[in-house]
N, C-alpha and C positions, 0 to 999 in steps of 0.2 A: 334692779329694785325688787326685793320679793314682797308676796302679796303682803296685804296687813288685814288679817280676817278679823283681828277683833274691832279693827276700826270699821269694815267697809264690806262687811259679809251679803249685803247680797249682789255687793260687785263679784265677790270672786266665787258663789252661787253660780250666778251666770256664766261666769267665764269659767268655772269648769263644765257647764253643761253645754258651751260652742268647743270647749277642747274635745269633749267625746265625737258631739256631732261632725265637725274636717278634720279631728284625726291630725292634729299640728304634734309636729315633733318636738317641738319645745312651747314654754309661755315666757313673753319677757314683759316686762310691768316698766313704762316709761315712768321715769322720775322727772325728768323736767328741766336737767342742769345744763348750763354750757358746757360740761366737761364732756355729756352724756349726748347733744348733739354731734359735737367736732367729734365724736365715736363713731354715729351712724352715720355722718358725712366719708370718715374713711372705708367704711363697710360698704358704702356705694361707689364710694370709688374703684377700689380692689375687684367689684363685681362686673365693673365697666356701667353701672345705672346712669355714673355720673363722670362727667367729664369736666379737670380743673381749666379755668379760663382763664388767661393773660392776667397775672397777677399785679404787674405793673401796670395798667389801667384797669383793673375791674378785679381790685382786692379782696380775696375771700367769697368770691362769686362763682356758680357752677351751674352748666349745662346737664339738663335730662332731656330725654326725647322719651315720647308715650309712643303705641303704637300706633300707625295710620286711620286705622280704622276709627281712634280711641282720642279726637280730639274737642269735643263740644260734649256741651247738652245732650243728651238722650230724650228730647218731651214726648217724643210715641212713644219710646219704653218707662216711662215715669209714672207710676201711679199713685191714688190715694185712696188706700183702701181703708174703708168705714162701713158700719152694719147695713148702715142704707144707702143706696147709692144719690139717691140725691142729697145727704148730707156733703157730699163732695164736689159734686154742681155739677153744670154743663162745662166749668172751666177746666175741668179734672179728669185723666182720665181713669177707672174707675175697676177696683178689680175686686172681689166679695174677699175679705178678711180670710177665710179658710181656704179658700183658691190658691191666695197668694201666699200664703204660709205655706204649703204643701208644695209649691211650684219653687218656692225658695228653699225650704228642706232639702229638696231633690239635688238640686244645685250644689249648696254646700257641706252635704255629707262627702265626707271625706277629702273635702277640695285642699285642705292643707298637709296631709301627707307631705315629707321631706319638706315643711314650711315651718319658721317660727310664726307664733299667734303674739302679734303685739299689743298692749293694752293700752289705750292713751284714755286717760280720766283729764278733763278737760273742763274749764270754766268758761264760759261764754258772758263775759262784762268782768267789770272788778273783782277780784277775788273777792272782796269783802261788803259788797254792795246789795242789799234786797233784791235789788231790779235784777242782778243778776241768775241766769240758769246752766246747771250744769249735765254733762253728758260722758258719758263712755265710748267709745269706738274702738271695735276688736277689728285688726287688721293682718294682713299678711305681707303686707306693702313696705318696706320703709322707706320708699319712697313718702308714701300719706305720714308718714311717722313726724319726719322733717318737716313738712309744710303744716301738719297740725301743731306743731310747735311755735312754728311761724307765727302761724295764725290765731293761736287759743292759749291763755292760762292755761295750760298744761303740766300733768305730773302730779307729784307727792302731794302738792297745797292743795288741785281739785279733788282730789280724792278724802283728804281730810275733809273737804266740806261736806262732799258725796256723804261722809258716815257720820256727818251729824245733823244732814236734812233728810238720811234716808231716800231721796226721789232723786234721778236723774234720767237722762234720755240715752233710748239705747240703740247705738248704731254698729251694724255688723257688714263688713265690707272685706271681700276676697276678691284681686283682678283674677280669679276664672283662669280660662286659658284666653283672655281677651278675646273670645268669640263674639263678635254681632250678637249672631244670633242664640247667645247664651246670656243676655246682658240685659239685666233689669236694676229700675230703684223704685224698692216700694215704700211707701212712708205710712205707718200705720197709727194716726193719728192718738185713735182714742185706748191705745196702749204708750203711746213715746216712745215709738220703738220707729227704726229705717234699718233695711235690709237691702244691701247695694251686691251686685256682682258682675264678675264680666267686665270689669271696667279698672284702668288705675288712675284717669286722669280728671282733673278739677271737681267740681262739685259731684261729680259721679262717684267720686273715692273720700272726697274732704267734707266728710258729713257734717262737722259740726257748720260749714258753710250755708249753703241754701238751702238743705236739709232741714237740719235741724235750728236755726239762726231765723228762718222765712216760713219754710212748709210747716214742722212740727209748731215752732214758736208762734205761729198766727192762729196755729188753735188752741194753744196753752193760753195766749191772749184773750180771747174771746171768755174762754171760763173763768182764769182771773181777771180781769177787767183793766186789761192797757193794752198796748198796739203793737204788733212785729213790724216793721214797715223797711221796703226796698229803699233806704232814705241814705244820703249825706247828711252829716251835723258840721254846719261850718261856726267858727266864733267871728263876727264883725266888730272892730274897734274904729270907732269914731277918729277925725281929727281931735276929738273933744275930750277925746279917753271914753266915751260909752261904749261897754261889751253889750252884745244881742247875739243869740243866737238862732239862727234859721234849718231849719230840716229839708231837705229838698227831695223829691222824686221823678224821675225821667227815666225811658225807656231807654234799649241800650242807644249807641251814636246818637245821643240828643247832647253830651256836654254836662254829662255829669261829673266824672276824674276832675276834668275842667275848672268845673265851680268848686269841687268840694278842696283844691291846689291852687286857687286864683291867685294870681300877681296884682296888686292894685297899678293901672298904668300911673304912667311917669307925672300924670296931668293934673292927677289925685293924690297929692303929698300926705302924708300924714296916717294913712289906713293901714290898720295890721289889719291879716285874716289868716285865722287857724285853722288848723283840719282836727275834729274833735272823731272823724269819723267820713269814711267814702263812701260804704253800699250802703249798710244796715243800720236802722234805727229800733232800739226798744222805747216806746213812746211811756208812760205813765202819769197818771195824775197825781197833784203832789196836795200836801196838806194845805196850801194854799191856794186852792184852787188852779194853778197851772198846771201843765204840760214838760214832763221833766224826762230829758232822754239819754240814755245809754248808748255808745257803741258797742257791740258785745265783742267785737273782734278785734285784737290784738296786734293784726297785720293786715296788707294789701294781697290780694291775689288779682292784679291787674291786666288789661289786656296791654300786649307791646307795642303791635304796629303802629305808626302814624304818633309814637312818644317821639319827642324830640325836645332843644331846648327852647325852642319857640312857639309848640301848642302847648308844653306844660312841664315849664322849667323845674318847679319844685318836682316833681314825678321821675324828671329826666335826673337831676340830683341824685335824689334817694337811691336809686339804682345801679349809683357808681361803685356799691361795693357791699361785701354779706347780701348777696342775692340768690334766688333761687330761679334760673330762667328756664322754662320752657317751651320746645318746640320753635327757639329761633336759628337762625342761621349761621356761621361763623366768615369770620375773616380769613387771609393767609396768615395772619399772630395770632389766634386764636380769640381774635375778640366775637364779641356777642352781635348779632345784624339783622337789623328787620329793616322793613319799608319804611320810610318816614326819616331816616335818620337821611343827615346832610354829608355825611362821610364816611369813609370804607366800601368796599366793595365786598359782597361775599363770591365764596367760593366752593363752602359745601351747607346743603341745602338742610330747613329741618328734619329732612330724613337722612340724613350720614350721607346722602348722593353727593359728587361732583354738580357743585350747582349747573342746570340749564335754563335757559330761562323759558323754553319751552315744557319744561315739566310745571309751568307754575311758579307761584310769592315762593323768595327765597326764605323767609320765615313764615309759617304756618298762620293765614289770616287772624285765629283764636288764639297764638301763642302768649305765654303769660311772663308774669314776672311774680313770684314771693319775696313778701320783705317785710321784717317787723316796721310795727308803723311808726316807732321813735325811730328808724332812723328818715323819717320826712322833716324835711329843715321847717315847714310850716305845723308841725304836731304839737297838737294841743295837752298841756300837761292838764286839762281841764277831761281830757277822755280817760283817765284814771282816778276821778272821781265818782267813790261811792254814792253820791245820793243825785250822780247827774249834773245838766246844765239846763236852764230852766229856756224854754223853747217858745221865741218872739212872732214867730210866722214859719209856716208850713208853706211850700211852694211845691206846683206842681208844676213839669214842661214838657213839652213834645217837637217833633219837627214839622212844620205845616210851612209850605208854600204860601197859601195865603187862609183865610178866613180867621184864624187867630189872631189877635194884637201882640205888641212887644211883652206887655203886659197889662193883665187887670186882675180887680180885687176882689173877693166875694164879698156878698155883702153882708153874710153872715157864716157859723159856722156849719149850721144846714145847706145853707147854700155853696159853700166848700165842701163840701161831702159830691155833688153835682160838677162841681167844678175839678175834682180828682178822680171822678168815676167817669168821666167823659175824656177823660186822657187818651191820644191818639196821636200817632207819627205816621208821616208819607214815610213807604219804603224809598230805599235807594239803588240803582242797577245792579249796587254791587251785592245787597243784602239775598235778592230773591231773582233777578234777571230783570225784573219790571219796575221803573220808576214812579213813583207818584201813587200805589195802592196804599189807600187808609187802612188801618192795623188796630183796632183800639185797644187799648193798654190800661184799664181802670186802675189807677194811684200804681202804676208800673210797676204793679204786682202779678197781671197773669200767670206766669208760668210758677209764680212764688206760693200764691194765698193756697193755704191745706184745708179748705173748703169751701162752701158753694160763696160765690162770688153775693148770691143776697143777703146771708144770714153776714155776712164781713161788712156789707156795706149797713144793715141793721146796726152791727158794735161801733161802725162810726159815728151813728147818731148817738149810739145808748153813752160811748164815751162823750161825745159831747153836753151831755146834761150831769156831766161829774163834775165840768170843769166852770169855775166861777170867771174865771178868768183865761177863756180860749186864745190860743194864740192865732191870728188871722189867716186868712187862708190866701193865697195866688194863684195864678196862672202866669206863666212866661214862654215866651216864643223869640230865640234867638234868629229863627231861620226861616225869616217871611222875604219875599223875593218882590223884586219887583218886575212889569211883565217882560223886560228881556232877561230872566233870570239869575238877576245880580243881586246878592243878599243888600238886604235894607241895613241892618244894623254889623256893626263890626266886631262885635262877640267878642269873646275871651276873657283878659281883664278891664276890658271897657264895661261890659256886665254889672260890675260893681256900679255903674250909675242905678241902674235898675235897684239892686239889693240898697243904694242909700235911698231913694224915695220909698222902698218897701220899709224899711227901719222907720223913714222918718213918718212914714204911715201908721207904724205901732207905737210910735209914742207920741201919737198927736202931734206931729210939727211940719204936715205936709198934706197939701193941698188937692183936692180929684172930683173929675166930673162922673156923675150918675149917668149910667147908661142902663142899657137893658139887660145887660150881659153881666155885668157890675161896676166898679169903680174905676175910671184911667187915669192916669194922667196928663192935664196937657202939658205940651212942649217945656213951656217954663217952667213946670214944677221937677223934671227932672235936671241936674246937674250936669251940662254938657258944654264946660270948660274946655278948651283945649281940643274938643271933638270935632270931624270935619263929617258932618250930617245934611245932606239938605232939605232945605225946610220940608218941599214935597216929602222927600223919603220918610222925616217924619210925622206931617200929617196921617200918610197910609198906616206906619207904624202904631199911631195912637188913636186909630178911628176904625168902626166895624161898618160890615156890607149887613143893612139888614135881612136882607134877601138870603144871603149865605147864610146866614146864623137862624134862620125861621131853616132852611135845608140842616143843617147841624143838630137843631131841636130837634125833627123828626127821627133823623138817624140817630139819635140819641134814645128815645119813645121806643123806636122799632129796637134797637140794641136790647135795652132794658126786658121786653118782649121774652128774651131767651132764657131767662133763666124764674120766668112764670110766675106764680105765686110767691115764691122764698124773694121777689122784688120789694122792699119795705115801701107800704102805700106813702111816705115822707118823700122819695124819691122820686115816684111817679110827678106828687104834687107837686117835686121844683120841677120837673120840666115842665109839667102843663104852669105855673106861674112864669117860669122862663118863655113859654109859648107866648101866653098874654101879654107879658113886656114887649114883646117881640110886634103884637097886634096882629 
């Protein structure tokens, strides 16, 4: 595709002044076509990047491997550099704006010598949608090339928009020689700009992802005035035919894939539920007074292990073909293998090894999957609408052993703001070696939000006095035990009893007792046909320890504590009202 300077000049501005600084031997401008991916698919092939998989069961599907070192997150090399550093909070780590320019400079001057510089201009939501924002990313990668295609409006159409709104975000990313210790992602807020290197794998390469979708976009929110949020959009269809839609947030292993893919069980005839959207939500207020949201991403970049057809059929589908996997294991035919699955055996490891089973998981704990999100048998033709899906209740969840309920309500939407900033999961042995250490996760954003955790929890309030009509807030806890530690409730697509008493909570046709914490429900007001529960198990379920929750409100007080002053005095005042309920 060559550039088009009279549409899109201070795209190719910039992109000739990163061609001087790495010195790339070529510039190639992604168009965006299927003719033009099944290109860069062969070009990784030939290069060996990518390996074809067993065509007769997993059609148009292909293997990459990242390098060892080069498989997660980076959060100690992540920063957010802003003129002050407490604009960036104590959630963030924090590098002075000219430090980090100068330190990435160094880096990649010259780092693409004998490399092509590839351009991808890229739209984040509907191409033709206000809500939506748009971004650039110069790479070296084509690997990122393929998966931002995956994942993002990509090509000639972002770029024509790019040159008629003039703004976009600008992401600049070289895997380096995949050094550790050559490997940062800095996100420079109050320019829109992210500087990645050293890295070619997930969110560390796929800017427009948590980059720029979370970190950049939750402070472009705050200045315009709506929300970036780490959120599911799911659509709910009644027996009755009523659509609702719900937003959800949850740390990671709390059952999010889960909810945003639910199966309604067999018990509950009648229930559609769509996936308008898995990780990311852009929230907005609409002329109506509601809450109107966007998914901005076009695909799934999901985790593999533990998919199967019985925690998440729809998921296990979608991935039967036009996949992109990474970092899992193979079979003796070539197919695709991670833990969780009911069948095949592998035999060479994420790393190209003959698998042992003493070297460790035959596919890489974090390995992923890419895939456009139409091809999900549950995909919502409603997530390619430009003006949104207008948003019924906000739900937040976590994993807690005990002190949490199955569910409860806020009892407003100040008091929802308290009830998402108190977000918190027990680790699990497998996550950090120690089971049961509290984690808190305010609206299961930490490692997301691109500045101080007060001033974000401030724009939840300030959004909430735009909105005439807020959509309600929850709390959910699939994973309360009881003391021989046997889960209380059956999860998955039993869940949906929970989201129809939520639903039937937002349109006034369901019933909840007043508590201190906020609203539950009792036994009877939720729908458990067919379900084999006992009554004990759900008493514990729908009842709090006040003892625990007066300890909860404290650690809640002392949490808030940390981030000083930039804490909105609103905030404070629910927990000390949440105290007093409490007595």
């Amino acid at each position: 595709m060559p550039p088009l300077p009279t549409l899109s000049t201070p795209v190719t501005e910039w992109v000739a002044s990163v061609r001087e600084l790495t010195q790339a031997d070529a510039v190639y401008w992604v168009e965006g076509s299927d003719a033009e991916y099944g290109n860069f698919i062969d070009q990784l092939q030939r290069s060996g990047e990518l390996q074809k998989l067993n065509d007769a069961y997993y059609p148009n599907c292909f293997l990459a491997r990242s390098h060892p070192s080069d498989v997660a997150r980076v959060e100690h090399l992540t920063f957010v550099c802003t003129a002050k550093q407490e604009d960036a909070g104590p959630n963030n780590n924090w590098m002075a704006p000219a430090e980090a320019r100068a330190k990435m400079r160094g880096l990649f001057s010259g780092c693409m010598k004998g490399r092509t510089l590839y351009v991808v201009p890229y739209c984040m939501g509907p191409i033709d949608s206000s809500y939506s924002r748009c971004g650039v990313e110069i790479t070296d990668s084509a690997y990122v090339v393929i998966n931002m295609i995956l994942m993002t409006r990509a090509g000639r159409i972002a770029l024509e928009r790019i040159s008629r709104e003039g703004k976009f975000v600008k992401g600049l990313h070289s895997t380096g020689e995949l050094d550790p210790n050559r490997r940062f992602v800095m996100h420079f807020p109050e320019d829109l700009a992210i500087e990645s290197f050293g890295s070619g794998y997930g969110g560390n390469a796929l800017l427009g992802k948590k980059c720029h979708a979370l970190r950049i976009a939750s402070y472009q929110a705050r200045n315009e005035g709506w929300l970036a949020e780490h959120m599911l959009i799911v659509g709910l269809t009644s027996p009755h035919g009523q659509t609702q839609y719900v937003a959800a947030a949850f740390p990671s292993a709390c059952g999010k894939t889960n909810l945003a893919m639910l199966i309604p069980p067999e018990s509950m005839p009648g229930w559609t539920v769509t996936t308008v959207g898995d990780d990311i939500a852009w929230l907005h207020p609409g002329a109506d007074g509601r809450l109107y949201a966007i998914n901005p991403e076009a695909g799934y970049f999901g985790v593999v292990p533990g998919t199967n057809r019985k925690t998440n059929r729809n998921a296990f589908e979608m991935i039967q073909r036009d996949t992109l996997f990474t970092n899992v294991a193979l079979t003796a035919d070539n197919q695709p293998w991670w833990e969780g699955l009911d069948a095949g055996s592998p035999v060479i490891d994420w790393q190209g090894r003959p698998y042992e089973p003493g070297n460790g998981p035959a596919a890489q704990p974090n390995s992923r999957f890419t895939v456009a999100a139409k091809r999900n048998p549950s995909y919502a033709p409603e997530a390619d609408s430009p003006r949104g899906v207008p948003i019924s209740a906000i739900i937040f969840g976590g994993r807690r052993r005990g002190v949490t309920p199955l569910v409860y309500e806020a009892r407003d939407w100040n008091h929802g703001v308290l009830v998402g900033a108190s977000v918190a999961s027990e680790t699990t042995a497998a996550a950090i070696g120690q089971a049961g250490v509290l984690r808190r996760d305010p609206m299961a954003m930490k490692p997301f939000a691109g500045y101080n955790y007060g001033d974000y929890w401030s724009h939840w309030f300030a959004i909430g006095q735009k909105l005439k009509n807020p959509p309600k807030i929850y709390h959910v806890n699939w994973f309360r035990r009881s003391d021989d530690g046997e889960f209380l409730w059956p999860g998955f697509g039993e869940n949906l009893r929970v989201l129809d008493w939520i639903l039937k909570r937002c349109s006034g046709q369901a019933a909840a007792n007043e508590s201190a914490i906020g609203n539950l429900p009792r036994p009877g007001d939720l729908n458990l046909d067919g379900l084999d529960v006992a009554e004990a198990a759900l008493d514990e379920l729908l009842s709090i320890n006040v003892g625990e929750w007066r300890a909860e409100a404290a650690d809640m007080a002392r949490y808030l504590d940390e981030f000083g002053e930039r804490t909105p005095a609103q905030l404070r005042a629910q927990v000390a009202a949440l105290q007093q309920r409490l007595g």
